[in-house]
C-alpha positions as CSV (number, residue, x, y, z in Angstrom):
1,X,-23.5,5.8,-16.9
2,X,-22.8,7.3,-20.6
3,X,-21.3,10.0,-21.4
4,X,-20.5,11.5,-24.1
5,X,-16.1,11.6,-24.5
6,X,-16.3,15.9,-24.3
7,X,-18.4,15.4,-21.1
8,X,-15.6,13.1,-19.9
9,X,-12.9,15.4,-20.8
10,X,-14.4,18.0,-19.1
11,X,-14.9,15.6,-15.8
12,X,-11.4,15.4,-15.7
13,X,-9.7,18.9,-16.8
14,X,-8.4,17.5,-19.8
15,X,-8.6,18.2,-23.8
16,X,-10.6,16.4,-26.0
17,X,-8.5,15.9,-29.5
18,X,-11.1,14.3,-32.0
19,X,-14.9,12.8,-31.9
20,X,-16.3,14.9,-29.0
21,X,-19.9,13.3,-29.5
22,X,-18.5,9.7,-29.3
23,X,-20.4,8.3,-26.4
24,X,-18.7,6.3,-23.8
25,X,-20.7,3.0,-22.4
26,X,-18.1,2.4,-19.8
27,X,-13.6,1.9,-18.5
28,X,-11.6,-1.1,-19.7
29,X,-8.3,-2.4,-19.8
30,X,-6.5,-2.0,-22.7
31,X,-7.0,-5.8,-23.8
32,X,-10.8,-6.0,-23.3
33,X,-11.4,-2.7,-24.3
34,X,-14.4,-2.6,-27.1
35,X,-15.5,0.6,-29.5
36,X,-17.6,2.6,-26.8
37,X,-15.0,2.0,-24.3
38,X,-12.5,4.1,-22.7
39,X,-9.1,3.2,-21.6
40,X,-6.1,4.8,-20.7
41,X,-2.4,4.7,-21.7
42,X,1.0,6.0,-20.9
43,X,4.2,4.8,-22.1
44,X,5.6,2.3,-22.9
45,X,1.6,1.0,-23.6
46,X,0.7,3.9,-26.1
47,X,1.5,1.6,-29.2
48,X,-0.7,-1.0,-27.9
49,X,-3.5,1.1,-27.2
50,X,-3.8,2.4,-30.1
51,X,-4.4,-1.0,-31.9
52,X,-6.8,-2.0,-29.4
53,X,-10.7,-1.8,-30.0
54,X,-10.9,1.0,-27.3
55,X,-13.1,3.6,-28.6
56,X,-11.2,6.4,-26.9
57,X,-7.5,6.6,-24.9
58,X,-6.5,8.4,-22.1
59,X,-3.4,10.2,-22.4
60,X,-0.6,12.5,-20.9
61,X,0.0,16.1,-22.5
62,X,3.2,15.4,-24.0
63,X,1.6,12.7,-26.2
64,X,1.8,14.7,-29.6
65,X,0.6,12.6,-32.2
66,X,-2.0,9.5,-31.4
67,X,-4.1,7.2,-33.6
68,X,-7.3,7.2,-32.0
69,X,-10.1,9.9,-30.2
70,X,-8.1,10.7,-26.9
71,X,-8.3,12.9,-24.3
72,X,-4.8,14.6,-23.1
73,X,-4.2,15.0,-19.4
74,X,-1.6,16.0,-16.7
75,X,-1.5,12.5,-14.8
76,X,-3.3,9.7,-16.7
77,X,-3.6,7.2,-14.0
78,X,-5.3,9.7,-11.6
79,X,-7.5,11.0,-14.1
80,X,-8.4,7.3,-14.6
81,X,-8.9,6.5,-11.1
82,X,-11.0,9.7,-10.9
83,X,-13.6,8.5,-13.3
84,X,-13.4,4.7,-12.5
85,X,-15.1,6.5,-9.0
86,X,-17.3,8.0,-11.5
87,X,-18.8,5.4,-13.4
88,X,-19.0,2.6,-11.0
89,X,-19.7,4.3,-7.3
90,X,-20.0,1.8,-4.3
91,X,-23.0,0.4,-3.1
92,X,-25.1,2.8,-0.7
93,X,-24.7,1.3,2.7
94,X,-28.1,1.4,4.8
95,X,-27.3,4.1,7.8
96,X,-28.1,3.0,11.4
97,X,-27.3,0.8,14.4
98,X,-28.0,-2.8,13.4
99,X,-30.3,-5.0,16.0
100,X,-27.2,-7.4,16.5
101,X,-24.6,-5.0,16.8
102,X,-22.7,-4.7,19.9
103,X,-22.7,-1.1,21.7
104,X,-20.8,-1.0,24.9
105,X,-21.1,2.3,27.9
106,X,-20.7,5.5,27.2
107,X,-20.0,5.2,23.1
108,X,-20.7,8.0,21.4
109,X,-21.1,7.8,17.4
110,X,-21.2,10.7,14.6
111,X,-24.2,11.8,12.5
112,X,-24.6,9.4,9.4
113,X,-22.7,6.6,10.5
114,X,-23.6,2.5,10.0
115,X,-23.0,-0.1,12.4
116,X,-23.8,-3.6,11.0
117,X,-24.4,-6.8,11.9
118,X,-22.5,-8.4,14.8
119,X,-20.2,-5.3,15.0
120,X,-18.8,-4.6,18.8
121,X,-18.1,-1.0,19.9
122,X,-16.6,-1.7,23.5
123,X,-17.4,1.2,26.4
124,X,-15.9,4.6,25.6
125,X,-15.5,3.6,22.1
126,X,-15.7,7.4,19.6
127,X,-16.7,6.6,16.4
128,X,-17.2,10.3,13.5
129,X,-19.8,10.9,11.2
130,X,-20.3,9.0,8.3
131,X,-18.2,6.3,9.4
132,X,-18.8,2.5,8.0
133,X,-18.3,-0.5,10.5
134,X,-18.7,-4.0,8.9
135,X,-20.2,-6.6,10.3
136,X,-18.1,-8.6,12.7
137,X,-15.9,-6.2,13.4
138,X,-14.6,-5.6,17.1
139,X,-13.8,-1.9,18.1
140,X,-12.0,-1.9,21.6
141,X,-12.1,-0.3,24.5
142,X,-11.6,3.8,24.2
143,X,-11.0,3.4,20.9
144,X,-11.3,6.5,18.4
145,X,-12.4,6.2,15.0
146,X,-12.8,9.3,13.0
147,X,-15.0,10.0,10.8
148,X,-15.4,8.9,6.8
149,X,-13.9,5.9,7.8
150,X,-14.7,2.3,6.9
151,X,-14.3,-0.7,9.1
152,X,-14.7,-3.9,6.9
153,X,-15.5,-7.1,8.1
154,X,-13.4,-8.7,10.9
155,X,-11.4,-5.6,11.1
156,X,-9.7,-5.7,15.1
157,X,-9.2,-2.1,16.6
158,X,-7.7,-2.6,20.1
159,X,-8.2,-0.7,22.9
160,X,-7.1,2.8,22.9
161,X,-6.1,3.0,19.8
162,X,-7.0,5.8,17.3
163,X,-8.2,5.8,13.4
164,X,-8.0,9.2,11.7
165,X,-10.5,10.1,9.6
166,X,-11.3,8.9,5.8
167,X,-8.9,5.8,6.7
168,X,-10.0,2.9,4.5
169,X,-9.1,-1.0,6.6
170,X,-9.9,-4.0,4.7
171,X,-10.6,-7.3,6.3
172,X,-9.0,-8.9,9.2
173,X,-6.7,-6.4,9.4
174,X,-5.3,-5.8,13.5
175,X,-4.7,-2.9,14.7
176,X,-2.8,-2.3,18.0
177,X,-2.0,-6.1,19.3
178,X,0.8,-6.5,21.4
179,X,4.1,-5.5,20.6
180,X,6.8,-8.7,20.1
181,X,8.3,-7.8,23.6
182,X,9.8,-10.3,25.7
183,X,12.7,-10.3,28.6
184,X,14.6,-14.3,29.0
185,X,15.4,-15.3,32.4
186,X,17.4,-18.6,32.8
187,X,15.9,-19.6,29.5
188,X,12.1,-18.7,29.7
189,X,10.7,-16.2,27.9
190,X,8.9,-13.3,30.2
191,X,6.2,-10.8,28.4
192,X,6.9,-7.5,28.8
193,X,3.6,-5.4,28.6
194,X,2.9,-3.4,26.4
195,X,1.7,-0.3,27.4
196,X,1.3,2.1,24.5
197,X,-0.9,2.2,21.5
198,X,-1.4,2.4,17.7
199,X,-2.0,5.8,15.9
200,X,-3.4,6.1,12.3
201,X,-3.6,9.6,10.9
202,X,-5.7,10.9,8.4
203,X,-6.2,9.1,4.6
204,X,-4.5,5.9,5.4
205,X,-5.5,2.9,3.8
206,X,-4.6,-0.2,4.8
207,X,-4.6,-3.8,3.1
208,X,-6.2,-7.2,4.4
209,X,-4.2,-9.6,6.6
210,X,-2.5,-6.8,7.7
211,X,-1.2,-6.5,11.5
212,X,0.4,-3.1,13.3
213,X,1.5,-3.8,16.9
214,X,0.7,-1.3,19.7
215,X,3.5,0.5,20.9
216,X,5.5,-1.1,24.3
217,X,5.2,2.8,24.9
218,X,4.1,6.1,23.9
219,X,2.6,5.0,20.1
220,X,3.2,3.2,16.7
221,X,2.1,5.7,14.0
222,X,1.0,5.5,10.4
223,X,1.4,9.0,9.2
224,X,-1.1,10.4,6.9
225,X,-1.9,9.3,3.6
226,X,0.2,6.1,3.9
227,X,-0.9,3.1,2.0
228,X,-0.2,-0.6,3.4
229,X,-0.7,-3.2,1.0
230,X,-2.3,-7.1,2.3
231,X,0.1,-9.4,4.6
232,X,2.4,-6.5,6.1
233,X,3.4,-6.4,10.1
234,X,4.6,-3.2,11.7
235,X,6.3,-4.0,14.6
236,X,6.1,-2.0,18.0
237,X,7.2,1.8,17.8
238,X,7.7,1.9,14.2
239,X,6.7,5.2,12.9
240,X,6.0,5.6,9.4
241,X,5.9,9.0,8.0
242,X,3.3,10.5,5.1
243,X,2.6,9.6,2.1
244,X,4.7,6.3,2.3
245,X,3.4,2.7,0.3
246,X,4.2,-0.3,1.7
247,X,4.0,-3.5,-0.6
248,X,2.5,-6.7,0.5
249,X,4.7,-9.3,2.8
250,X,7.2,-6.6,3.7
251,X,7.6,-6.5,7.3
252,X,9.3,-3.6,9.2
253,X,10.5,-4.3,12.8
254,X,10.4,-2.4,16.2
255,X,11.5,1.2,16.6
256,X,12.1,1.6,13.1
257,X,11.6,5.6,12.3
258,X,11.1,6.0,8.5
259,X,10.7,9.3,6.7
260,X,8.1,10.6,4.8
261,X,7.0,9.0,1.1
262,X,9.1,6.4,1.2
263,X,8.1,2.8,-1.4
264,X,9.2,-0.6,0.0
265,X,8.6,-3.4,-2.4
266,X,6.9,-6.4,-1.8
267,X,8.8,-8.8,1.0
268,X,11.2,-6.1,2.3
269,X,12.7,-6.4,5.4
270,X,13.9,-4.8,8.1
271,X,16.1,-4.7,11.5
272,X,14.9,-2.6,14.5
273,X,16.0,0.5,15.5
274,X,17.3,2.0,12.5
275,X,16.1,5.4,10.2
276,X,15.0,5.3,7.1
277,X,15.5,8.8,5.2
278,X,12.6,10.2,3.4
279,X,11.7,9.8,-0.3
280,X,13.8,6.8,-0.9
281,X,13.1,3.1,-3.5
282,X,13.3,0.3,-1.2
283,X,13.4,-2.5,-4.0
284,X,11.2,-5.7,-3.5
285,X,13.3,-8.4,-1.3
286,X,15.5,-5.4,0.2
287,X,16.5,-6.7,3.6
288,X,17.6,-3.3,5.7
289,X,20.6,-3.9,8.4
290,X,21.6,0.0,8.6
291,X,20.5,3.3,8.5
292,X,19.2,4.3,5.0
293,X,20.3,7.7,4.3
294,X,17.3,10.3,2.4
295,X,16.3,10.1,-1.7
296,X,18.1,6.2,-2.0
297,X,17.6,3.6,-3.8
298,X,18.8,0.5,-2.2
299,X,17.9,-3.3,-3.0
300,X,19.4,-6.6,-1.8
301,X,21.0,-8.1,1.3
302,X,22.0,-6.7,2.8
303,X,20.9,-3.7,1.6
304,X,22.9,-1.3,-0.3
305,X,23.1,1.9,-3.4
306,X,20.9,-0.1,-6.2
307,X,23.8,0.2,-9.0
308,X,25.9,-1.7,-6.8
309,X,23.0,-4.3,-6.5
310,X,22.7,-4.9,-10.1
311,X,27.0,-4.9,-10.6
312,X,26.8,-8.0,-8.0
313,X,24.1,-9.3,-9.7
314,X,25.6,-9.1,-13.2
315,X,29.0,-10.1,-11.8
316,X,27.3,-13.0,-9.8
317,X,25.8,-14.3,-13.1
318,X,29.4,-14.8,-14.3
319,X,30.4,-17.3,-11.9
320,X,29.6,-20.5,-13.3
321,X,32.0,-19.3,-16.6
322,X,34.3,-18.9,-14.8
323,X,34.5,-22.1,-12.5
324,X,34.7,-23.6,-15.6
325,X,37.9,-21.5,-17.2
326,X,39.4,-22.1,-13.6
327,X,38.9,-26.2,-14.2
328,X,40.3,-25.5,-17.8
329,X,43.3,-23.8,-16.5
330,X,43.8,-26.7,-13.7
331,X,43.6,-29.0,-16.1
332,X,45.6,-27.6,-18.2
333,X,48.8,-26.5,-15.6
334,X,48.5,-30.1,-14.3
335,X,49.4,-31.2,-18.2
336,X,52.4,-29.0,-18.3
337,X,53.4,-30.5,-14.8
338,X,52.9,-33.4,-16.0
339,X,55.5,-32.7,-18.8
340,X,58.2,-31.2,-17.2
């Protein structure tokens, strides 16, 4: 695709501030960027992209001065995100039941929708219109998958489980195996069954490698427009409200109830049964032992107010000094002992 850098800015709602003809080949980075290349840029990376080759930057609207062609915008990421969509759309996936697909009783499928090889719909199975399934994916029984939705490859949905629509799962992700639930009895380990299911509302994306437990009952739920990152477990009955991002390795434990857009860096952790309030920071490595009041920002182990975090931290740092003033001052009394 080229297009010229006023096309672009107009693509985008944004203002074009110098060489509206330039014509734009294609998106880069910022280091690979070359002169009929756009980029984008917001602080503290507005210094290096202007020195780069880029023939154009992407910009926010309270950028007042900049070195090269640009276009200004509200949210430069987005705007960036909206035109890599743009200029480098997905393959068009062939539309149809594959010959070696799978397609149990009663399964009733959308308008649009591609099944491909080696896929398994079980009986019952409800899958919407233009809806993707990858091959070697296994869709269980009674299942509900909604439509705009992609499947990829080895994706597991269990039976009775439900997928809202435009949800996005990348590979061998599971949704809806058993819960972690187990009653001991002089020293063996008993399964409790696990009764309920897994929930995932509309505009959730979720990772690779990722696994989400059914509920033991009633359901586990990813609220709409979460995003899970690879290599993250959701235990039974954790419900995880809208808009919330969840960074790889982090794994949150059953009956955990946590608000609405709320970030945990990579490899947090959590206890069960605990809330945690909406719109709050967990910091990567966070491990969570107690409720987690709304708007916080907490990091460490156990978890607590960030500030406090980086104090012990700082303080922590200072340790080693002051082992060795302490062996000074030993040293130093046990002279004067010594003496008297």
């Amino acid at each position: 695709m080229k297009k010229t850098l006023k096309e672009i800015a107009e693509m985008i709602g944004g203002v074009c501030t110098d060489a509206p003809e330039l014509e734009i080949h294609a998106l880069s980075d910022i280091d690979h960027a070359g002169p009929n290349h756009l980029t984008f840029a917001v602080p503290p990376h507005l210094e290096k992209a202007e020195a780069s080759n880029a023939g154009a930057v992407i910009i926010g609207m309270d950028v007042e001065t900049f070195a090269k062609p640009a276009i200004r915008v509200a949210n430069p990421r987005a705007a960036f995100a909206q035109l890599l969509a743009a200029f480098s759309p997905r393959a068009e996936v062939k539309r149809g039941i594959h010959p070696t697909a799978v397609i149990g009783e009663n399964v009733k499928l959308g308008e649009n929708v591609a099944i491909m090889a080696y896929a398994v719909l079980d009986d019952n199975v409800t899958v919407g219109d233009n809806t993707v399934i990858y091959p070697h994916t296994y869709v269980g029984v009674g299942a509900q998958i909604g439509a705009d939705t992609i499947l990829y490859p080895n994706v597991t949905i269990y039976e009775g489980c439900r997928v809202g629509d435009r949800n996005i799962i990348h590979s061998s992700t599971v949704i809806g195996s058993d819960g972690f639930g187990f009653a001991t009895k002089d020293g063996v380990h008993h399964k409790v069954p696990q009764i309920g299911n897994t929930i995932l509302e509309d505009d959730v994306e979720i990772g690779a490698h990722v696994g989400i437990d059914r509920a033991a009952m009633n359901s586990t739920i990813v609220g709409k427009g979460t995003k899970i990152d690879n290599l993250v477990h959701l235990g039974h009955n954790v419900v995880l409200g809208e808009g919330c991002l969840v960074v790889a390795q982090t794994g949150i434990s059953g009956s955990t109830i946590v608000g609405h857009h709320v970030t945990f860096g990579g490899q947090c952790g959590t206890v069960g049964h605990i809330n945690i309030g909406s719109n709050s920071v967990l910091a990567a490595r966070s491990g969570l032992i107690a409720d987690v009041p709304e708007k916080s920002f907490y990091a460490g182990f156990p978890a607590g107010p960030h500030v406090n975090w980086l104090r012990q931290e700082a303080s922590a740092r200072k340790v080693p000094d002051l082992i060795k003033q302490m062996k000074k001052m030993e040293k130093r009394l046990a002279e004067l002992e010594s003496k008297s």
